[in-house]
N, C-alpha and C positions, 0 to 999 in steps of 0.2 A: 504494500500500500504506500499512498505517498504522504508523505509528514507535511503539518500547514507549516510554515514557519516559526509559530510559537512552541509547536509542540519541539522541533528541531532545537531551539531555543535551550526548553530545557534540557535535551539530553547532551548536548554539548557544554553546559553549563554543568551538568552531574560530573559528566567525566573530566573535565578538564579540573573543577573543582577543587575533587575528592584527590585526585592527583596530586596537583600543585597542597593541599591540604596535607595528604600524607606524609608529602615530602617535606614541607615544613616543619611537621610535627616529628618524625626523626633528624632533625636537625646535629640532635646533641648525642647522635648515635656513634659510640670511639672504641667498639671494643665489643667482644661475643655475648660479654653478660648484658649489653645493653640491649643488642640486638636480637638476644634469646627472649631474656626475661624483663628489658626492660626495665634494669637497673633493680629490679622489685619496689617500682615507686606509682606502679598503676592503682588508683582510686578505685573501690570497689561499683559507687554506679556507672563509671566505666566499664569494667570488667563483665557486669550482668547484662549489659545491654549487648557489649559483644560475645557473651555465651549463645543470646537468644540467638542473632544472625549467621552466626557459627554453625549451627545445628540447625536455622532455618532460612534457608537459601534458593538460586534459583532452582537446584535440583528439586525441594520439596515446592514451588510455586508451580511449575512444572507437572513434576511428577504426580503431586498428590490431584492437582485440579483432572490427569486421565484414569487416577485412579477410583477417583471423586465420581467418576464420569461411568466408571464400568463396576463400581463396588459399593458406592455408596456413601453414610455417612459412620459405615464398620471401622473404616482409613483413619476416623479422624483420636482411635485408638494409638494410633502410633505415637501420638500425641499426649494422649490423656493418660494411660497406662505406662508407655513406654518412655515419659519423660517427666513428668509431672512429681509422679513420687518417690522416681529414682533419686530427682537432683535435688530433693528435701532429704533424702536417707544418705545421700552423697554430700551435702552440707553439714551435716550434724556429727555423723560417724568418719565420714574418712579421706576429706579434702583436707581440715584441719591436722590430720595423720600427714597426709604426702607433704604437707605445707611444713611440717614443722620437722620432715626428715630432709629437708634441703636441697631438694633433688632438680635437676631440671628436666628429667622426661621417665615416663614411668619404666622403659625399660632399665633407666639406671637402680631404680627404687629393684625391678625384680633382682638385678646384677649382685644387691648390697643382699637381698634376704638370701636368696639361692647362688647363683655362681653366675660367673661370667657366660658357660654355654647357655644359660637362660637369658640374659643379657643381648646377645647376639643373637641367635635365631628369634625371636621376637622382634630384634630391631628388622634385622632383613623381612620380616613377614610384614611388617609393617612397613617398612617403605614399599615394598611391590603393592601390595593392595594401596598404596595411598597413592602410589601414581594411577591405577584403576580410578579411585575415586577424582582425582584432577578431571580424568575423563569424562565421568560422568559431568561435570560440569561443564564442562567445553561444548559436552553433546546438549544438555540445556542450552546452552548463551546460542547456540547456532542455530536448535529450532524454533527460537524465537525469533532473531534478526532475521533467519531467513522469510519467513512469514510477515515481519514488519517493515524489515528496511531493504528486502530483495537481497541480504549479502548471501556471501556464496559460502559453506560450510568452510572453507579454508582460512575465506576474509573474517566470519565471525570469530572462531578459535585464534589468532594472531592479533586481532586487535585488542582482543581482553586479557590475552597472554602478554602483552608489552605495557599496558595501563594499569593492572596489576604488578607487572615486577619493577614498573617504576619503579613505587610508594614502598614495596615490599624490600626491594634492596636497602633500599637507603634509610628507611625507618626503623625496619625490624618490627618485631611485637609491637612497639609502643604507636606505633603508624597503626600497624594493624589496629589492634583496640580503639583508638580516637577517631579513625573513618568508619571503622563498624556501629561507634552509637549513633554515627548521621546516617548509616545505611540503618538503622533500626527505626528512627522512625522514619525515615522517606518509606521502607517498606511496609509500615506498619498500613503509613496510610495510603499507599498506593492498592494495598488489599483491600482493604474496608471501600474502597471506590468502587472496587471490580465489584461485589459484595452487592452493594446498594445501585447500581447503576443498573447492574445484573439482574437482579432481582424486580425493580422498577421494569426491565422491560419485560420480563416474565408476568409480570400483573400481582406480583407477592408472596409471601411466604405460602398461604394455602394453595393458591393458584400453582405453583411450582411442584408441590407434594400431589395435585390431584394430574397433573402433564405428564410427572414421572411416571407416577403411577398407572397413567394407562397405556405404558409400554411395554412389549416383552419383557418376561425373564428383572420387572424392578419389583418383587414384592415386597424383599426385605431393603432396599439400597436404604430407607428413613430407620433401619433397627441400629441400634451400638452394639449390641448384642446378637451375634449367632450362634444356630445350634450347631453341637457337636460334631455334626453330621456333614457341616456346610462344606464344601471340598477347595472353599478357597482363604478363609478364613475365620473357621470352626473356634470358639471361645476356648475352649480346651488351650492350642496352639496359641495364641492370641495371650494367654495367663502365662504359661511356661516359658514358650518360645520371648514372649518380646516383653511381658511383665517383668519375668525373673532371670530371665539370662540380657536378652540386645538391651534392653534400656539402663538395669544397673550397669552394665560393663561399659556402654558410651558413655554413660557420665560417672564411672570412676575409674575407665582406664582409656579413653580415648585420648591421646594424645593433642590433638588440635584442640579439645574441647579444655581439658585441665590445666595446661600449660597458660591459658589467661591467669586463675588462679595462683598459679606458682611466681604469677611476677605481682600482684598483692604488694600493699606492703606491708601486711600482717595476718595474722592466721583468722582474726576474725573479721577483717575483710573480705578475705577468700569465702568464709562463709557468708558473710551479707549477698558477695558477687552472687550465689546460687542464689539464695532467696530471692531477690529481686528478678534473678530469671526465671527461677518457676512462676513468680506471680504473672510476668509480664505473658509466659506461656498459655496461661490459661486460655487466651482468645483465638492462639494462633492455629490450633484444630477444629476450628469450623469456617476461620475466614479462608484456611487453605482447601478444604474439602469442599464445602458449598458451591463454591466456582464450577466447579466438576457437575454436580448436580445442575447448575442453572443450563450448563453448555449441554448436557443431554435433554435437556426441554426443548434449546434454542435448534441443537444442531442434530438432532438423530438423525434426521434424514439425509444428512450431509455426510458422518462418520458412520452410519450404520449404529444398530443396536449394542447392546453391551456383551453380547457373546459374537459379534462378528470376527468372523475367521480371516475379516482383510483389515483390520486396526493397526493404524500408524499411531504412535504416540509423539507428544509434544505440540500435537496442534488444537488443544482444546481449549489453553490458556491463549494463546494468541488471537487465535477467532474470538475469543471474547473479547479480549482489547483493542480488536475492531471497533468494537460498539461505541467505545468511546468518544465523547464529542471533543475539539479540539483543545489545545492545554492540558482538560485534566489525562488525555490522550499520554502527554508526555510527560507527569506526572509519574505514572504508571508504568511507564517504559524506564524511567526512572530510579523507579522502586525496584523492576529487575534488576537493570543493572547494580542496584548497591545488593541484591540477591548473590548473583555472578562473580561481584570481586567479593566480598565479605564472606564468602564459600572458598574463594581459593585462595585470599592472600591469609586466610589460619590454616588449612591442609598443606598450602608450600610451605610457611613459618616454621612452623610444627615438624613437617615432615625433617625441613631442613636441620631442624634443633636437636633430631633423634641422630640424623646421620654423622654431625662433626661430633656428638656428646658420645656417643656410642659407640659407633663404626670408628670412625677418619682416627679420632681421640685415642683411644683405647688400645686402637689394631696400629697404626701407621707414625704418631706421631705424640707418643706420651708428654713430650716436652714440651708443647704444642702451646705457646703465648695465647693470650687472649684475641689480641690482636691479628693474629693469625689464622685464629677461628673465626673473627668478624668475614675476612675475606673468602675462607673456603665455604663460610654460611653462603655468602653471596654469590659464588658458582654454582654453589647448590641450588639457590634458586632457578637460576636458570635453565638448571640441567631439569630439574622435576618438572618447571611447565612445559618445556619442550618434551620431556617423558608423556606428560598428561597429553598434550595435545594430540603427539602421537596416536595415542591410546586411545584417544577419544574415535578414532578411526574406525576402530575393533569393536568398540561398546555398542556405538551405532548400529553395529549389521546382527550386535547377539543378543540385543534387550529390547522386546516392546514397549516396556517406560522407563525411564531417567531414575524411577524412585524403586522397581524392581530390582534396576542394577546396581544401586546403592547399597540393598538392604542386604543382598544376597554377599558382597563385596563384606560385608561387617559380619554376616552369619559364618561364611567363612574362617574368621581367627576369635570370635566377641566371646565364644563358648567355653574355649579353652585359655581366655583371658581371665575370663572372670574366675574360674578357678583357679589357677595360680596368684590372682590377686586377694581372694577371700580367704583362702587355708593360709598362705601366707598370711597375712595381715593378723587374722587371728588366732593362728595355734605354734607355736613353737615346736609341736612334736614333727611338723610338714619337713621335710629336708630339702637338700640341695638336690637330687639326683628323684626326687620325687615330683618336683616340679617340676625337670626336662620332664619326663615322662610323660606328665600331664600334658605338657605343652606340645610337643610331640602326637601325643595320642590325639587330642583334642583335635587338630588343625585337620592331621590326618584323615580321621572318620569322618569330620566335616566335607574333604572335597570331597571323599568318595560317596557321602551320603549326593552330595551336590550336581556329580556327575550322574549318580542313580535316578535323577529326579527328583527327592526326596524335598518337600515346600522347606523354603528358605525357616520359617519359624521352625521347624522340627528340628531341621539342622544343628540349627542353634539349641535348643534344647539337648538333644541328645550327644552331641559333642560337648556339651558344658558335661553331661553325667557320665559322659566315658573319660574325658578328663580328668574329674573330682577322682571317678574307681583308681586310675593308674596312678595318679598320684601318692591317694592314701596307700594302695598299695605297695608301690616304692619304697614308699616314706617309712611304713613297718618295716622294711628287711633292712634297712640302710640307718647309720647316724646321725641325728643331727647334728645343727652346728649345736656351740654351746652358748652361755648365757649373752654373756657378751660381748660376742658377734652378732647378736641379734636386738641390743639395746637399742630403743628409738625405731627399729621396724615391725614390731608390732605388735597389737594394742596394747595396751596393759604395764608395757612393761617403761624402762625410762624412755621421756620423751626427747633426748638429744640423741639425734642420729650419727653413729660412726662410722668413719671412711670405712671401705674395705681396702684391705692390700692387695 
């Protein structure tokens, strides 16, 4: 479509903005603990604002609005269940744990309880999936522009890949977090528009439930709750899968996600940053899922019904931002983009932060200046979005949504995360060589359940329980460490954390 001039307006004023903004705001960046953590002088309503846009981004504006479109308002579970009461249980119990063990990414934390081979296979497991996830967002940013601005899937992915590693290079975290509260609320309100515009031209909230409703195969799309039986997201799976395994493990071991926390600049900061995220969360699982639903009233005869066998994903959010009249047009367009960078410049951050602390550090260059690591931070950047964009090539031809490939990407390692981060944390009897194992087993069983078919939420469930088995079982035939080697990592025990040699 073609943009009036104002609407052009804004989106050239967002990006150039948030740019010239970020880079300002890393100004005083001299050194790796700046650029990691941020000196640890970031203000917790900063921190909470950039948790929300962290974890809801173009991929869930995107994704959730086809998933909105073909499931319902079951989706907006991912939200309520899977993040809600995580990152109140992740506030209270065990952000203030990782904050006060000094760490800068959680594989260092596993490295200090278990051993270095825990350490290291966790970081590599996590950078490959993080370059997957870069992708996934690159395959967002480009089914939009293509649809909105006519770019070509190459010209999309390159121009978001250079506007972000501007801000990204040069800033570090503290960039990151200060452009993420202004993408928080451009986004906030660039949804609540789609929402109410949406909805106004559907003729209302009844009117929209009685449209749905008299379409194929929608009886349940208005339930939160499915039966057992459902074959796409059965309550059963929906409890275990994404209540007790994906949602506590993203917000107490996701690295893109904790790492705001860790740059704090106190322990109970780190806990205000979650709360203030949870609350703001509360809105954002219906103003992302309802969009889906208004585009299945406006547009079924255009994408076909919700079991169609010929469904493209990514165009149900865009055809709705059709609708909009001019300015608040690019408003909206707007709000994606601070979706797009506030998505990638915390998974390159992050990613980056894991590679020089963990890898580069560790394996290549023990003696390694601070100063040193600022600079290999900043090739890493570059290397990971040119990895994501890559990647973003591949995601495209093997996922029908943006938010499938995402989740599936996290069911992958989240199972076997969460268990070496719980039994650790809480039991001194777990060892070193019970954790590989866990972690090992866990990942394992995960692809091969993944490659069998087996839905993303089981994966995650039953890879977290074969996990936790190999672990404790390890853990019985083998010694732990002793007292104190494990001071400050966990709970209970002292709370000043010690180097390991």
């Amino acid at each position: 479509m073609e943009l009036q001039s104002i609407d052009l307006f804004f989106v050239i004023l967002y990006l150039t903005g948030i740019a010239l903004f970020g880079v300002w705001i890393g100004r005083g960046v001299k050194s790796g603990y700046d650029l990691f953590l941020a000196g640890r002088s970031l203000p917790w309503w900063a921190v909470g604002a950039s948790l929300v846009v962290s974890d809801i981004g173009a991929k869930d504006m995107v994704g959730l609005a086809d998933e909105g479109y073909r499931h319902g308002l079951v989706m907006a579970n991912y939200d309520l269940i899977g993040c809600i009461f995580p990152v109140l249980i992740a506030a209270f119990v065990f952000m203030p744990f990782l904050w006060l063990a000094g760490v800068y990414t959680i594989p260092e934390y596993l490295g200090r309880r278990y051993n270095f081979a825990v350490r290291f296979c966790f970081a590599v497991v996590w950078a490959v999936v993080m370059v997957g996830m870069l992708g996934v967002i690159f395959v967002s940013a480009a089914s939009m522009f293509k649809e909105l601005l006519g770019w070509s899937f190459t010209t999309s992915v390159l121009t978001t890949a250079v506007v972000v590693g501007l801000y990204t290079i040069s800033g570090g975290l503290k960039a990151v977090v200060f452009t993420d509260l202004v993408s928080c609320i451009v986004l906030i309100i660039g949804m609540v528009l789609i929402c109410m515009i949406g909805l106004d031209k559907v003729g209302g909230w009844e009117a929209l439930r009685t449209q749905v409703g008299a379409l194929p195969d929608t009886e349940h799309h208005f339930e939160l709750v499915r039966s057992a039986s459902d074959p796409d997201n059965p309550w059963t799976a929906m409890l275990l899968g994404l209540g007790f395994v994906l949602g506590p493990a993203y917000w107490i071991g996701n690295q893109a996600i904790v790492q705001r926390t860790f740059g704090t600049v106190s322990q109970a900061e780190a806990r205000a940053s979650y709360v203030l995220c949870a609350a703001i969360k509360i809105v954002f699982p219906f103003l992302l899922v309802i969009p889906g639903l208004i585009g299945l009233a406006l547009f079924h005869d255009k994408f076909g019904g919700v079991r169609s066998d010929n469904w493209t994903g990514g165009l149900v959010l865009p055809e709705l931002v059709k609708l909009l009249p001019p300015g608040i047009l690019g408003i909206v367009i707007g709000a994606f983009l601070a979706g797009v960078m506030s998505n990638l410049d915390s998974y390159v951050n992050s990613a980056t932060t894991l590679c020089v602390t963990d890898l580069y550090k560790p394996i290549f260059r023990q003696g390694a200046s601070d100063y040193e690591m600022l600079w290999v931070g900043r090739l890493l950047i570059v290397i990971f979005l040119a990895g994501g964009a890559i990647a973003s090539y591949e995601i495209q031809q093997r996922f029908t949504t943006v938010f499938t490939a995402f989740q599936t990407l996290l069911s992958l390692y989240q199972g076997a995360l969460l268990s070496v981060l719980l039994l650790g944390m809480l039991s001194r009897r777990v060892t070193q060589w019970g954790g590989f194992a866990g972690l090992i087993v866990g990942v394992t069983s995960a692809s091969l359940m993944h490659y069998q078919g087996v839905h993303m939420l089981w994966v995650a469930w039953w890879s977290f329980v074969a996990a936790v088995c190999a672990n404790v079982g390890v853990s019985m035939l083998t010694k732990p460490h002793d007292d104190e080697r494990l001071q400050g990592l966990v709970i209970g025990m002292q709370s000043v954390a010690k180097e390991s040699v």
